[in-house]
C-alpha positions as CSV (number, residue, x, y, z in Angstrom):
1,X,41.2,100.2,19.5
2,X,42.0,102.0,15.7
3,X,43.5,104.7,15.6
4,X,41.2,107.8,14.7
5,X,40.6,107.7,10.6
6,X,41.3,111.7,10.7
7,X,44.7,110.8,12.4
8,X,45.8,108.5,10.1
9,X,44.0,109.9,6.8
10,X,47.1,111.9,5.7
11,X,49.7,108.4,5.9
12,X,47.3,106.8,4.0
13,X,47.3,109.1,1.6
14,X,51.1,109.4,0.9
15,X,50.5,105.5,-0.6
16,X,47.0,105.9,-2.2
17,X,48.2,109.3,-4.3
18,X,50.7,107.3,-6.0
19,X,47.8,104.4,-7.0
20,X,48.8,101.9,-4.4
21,X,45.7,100.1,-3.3
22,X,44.4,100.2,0.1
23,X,42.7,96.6,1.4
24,X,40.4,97.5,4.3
25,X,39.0,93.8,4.8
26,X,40.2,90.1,4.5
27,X,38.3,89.9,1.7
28,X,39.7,92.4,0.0
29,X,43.3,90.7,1.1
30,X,41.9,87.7,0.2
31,X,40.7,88.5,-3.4
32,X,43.7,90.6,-4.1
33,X,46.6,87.6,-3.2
34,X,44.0,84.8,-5.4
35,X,42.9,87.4,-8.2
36,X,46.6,89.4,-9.0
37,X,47.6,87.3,-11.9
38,X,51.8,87.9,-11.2
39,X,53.2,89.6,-8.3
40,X,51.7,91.5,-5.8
41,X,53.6,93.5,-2.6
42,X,51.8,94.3,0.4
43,X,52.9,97.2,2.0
44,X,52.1,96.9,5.8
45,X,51.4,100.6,7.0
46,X,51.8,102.3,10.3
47,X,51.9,105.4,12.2
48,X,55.2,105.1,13.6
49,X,58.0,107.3,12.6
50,X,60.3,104.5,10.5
51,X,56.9,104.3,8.6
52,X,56.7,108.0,7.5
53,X,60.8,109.0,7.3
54,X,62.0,105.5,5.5
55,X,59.6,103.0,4.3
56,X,57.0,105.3,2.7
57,X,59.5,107.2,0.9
58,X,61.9,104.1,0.1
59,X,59.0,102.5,-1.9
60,X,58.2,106.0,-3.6
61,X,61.4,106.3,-4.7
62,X,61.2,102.1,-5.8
63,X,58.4,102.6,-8.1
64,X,60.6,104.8,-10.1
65,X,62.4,101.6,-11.4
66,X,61.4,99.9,-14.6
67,X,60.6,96.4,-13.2
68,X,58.4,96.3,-10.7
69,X,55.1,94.1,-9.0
70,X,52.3,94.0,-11.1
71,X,50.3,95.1,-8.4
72,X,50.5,96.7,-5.2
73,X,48.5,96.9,-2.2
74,X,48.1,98.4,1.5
75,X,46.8,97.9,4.6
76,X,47.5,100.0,7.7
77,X,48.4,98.3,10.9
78,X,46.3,100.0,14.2
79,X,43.5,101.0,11.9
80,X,42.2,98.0,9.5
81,X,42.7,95.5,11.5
82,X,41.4,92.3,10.4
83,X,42.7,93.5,7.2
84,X,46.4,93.6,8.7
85,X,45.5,90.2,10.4
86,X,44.3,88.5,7.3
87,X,47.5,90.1,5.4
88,X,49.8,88.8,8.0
89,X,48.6,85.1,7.5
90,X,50.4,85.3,3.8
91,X,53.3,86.6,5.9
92,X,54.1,82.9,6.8
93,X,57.2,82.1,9.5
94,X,57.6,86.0,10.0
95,X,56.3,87.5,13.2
96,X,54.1,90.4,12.6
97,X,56.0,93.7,12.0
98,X,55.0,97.2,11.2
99,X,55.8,98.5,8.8
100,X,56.8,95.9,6.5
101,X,56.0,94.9,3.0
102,X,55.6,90.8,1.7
103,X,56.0,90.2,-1.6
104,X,53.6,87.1,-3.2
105,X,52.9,85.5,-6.4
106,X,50.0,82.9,-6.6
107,X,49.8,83.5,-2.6
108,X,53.0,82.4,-1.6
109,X,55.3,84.8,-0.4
110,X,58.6,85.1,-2.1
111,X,60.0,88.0,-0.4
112,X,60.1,90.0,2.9
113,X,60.7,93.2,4.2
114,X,60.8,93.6,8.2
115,X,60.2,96.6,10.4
116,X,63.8,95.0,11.2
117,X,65.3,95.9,8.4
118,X,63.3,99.1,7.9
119,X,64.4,100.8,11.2
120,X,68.0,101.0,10.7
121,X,68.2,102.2,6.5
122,X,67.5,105.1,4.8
123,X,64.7,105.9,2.2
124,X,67.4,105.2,-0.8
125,X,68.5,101.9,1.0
126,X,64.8,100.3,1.3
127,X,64.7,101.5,-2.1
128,X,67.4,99.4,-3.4
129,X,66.2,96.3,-1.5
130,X,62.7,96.9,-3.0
131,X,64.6,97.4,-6.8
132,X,66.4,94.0,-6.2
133,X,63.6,92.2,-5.0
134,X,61.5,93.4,-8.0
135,X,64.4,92.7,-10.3
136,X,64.8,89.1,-8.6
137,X,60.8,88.0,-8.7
138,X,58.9,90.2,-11.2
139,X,59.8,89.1,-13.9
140,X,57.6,86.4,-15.6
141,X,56.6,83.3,-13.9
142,X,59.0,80.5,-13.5
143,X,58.0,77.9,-15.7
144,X,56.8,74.5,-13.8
């Protein structure tokens, strides 16, 4: 069962404000990971309390850096879903985790962040594994 949108509303809104995209379907996953021509991150969201006091605010304080994903996206785990299922299939070899954020570039994922490796760092230390991993892969493509 979701969780009640007027619950969840304000959590949403701390990624939203800042231009982050929510996904509320597969086929908005879908069309995001095929249509995002560079890299995309998709920031699993979630109610619990390494959500709100260290990922949120670790990928705030990320998109102050200079190089970073061309586009970013959301969904929110115990409210959309199929949204968070369809999200999690790009998410290959890594068992689903809340929060957590994938980044992908032509729908393969390069990158992963784990509630794992969330739960036990600060906001300023998610941020500078965010910074590095957008410093490592978005950059241009690598040529073929």
């Amino acid at each position: 069962m979701p969780y009640p949108e007027p619950f969840i509303a304000p959590m949403r809104a701390e990624l939203t404000r800042l231009g982050i995209e929510e996904l509320r379907t597969p086929a908005a996953v879908d069309a995001a990971v095929r249509d995002t021509g560079g890299t995309l991150l998709i920031v699993v969201n979630s109610v619990c309390g390494c959500a709100a006091g260290k990922a949120r605010p670790g990928l705030v304080l990320a998109l102050a850096h200079a190089v970073r994903p061309t586009r970013i996206a959301t969904v929110f785990a115990g409210a959309d879903l199929d949204a968070t299922g369809r999200a999690r299939r790009y998410f290959e070899g890594y068992p689903p985790s809340s929060p957590s954020m994938g980044l992908l570039r032509d729908g393969r994922l390069l990158w992963m962040l784990e509630r794992r490796d969330i739960e036990n760092r600060g906001p300023e230390e998610i941020a500078a594994l965010l910074t590095a991993a957008f410093d490592a892969h978005c950059g241009p493509a690598p040529a073929s």
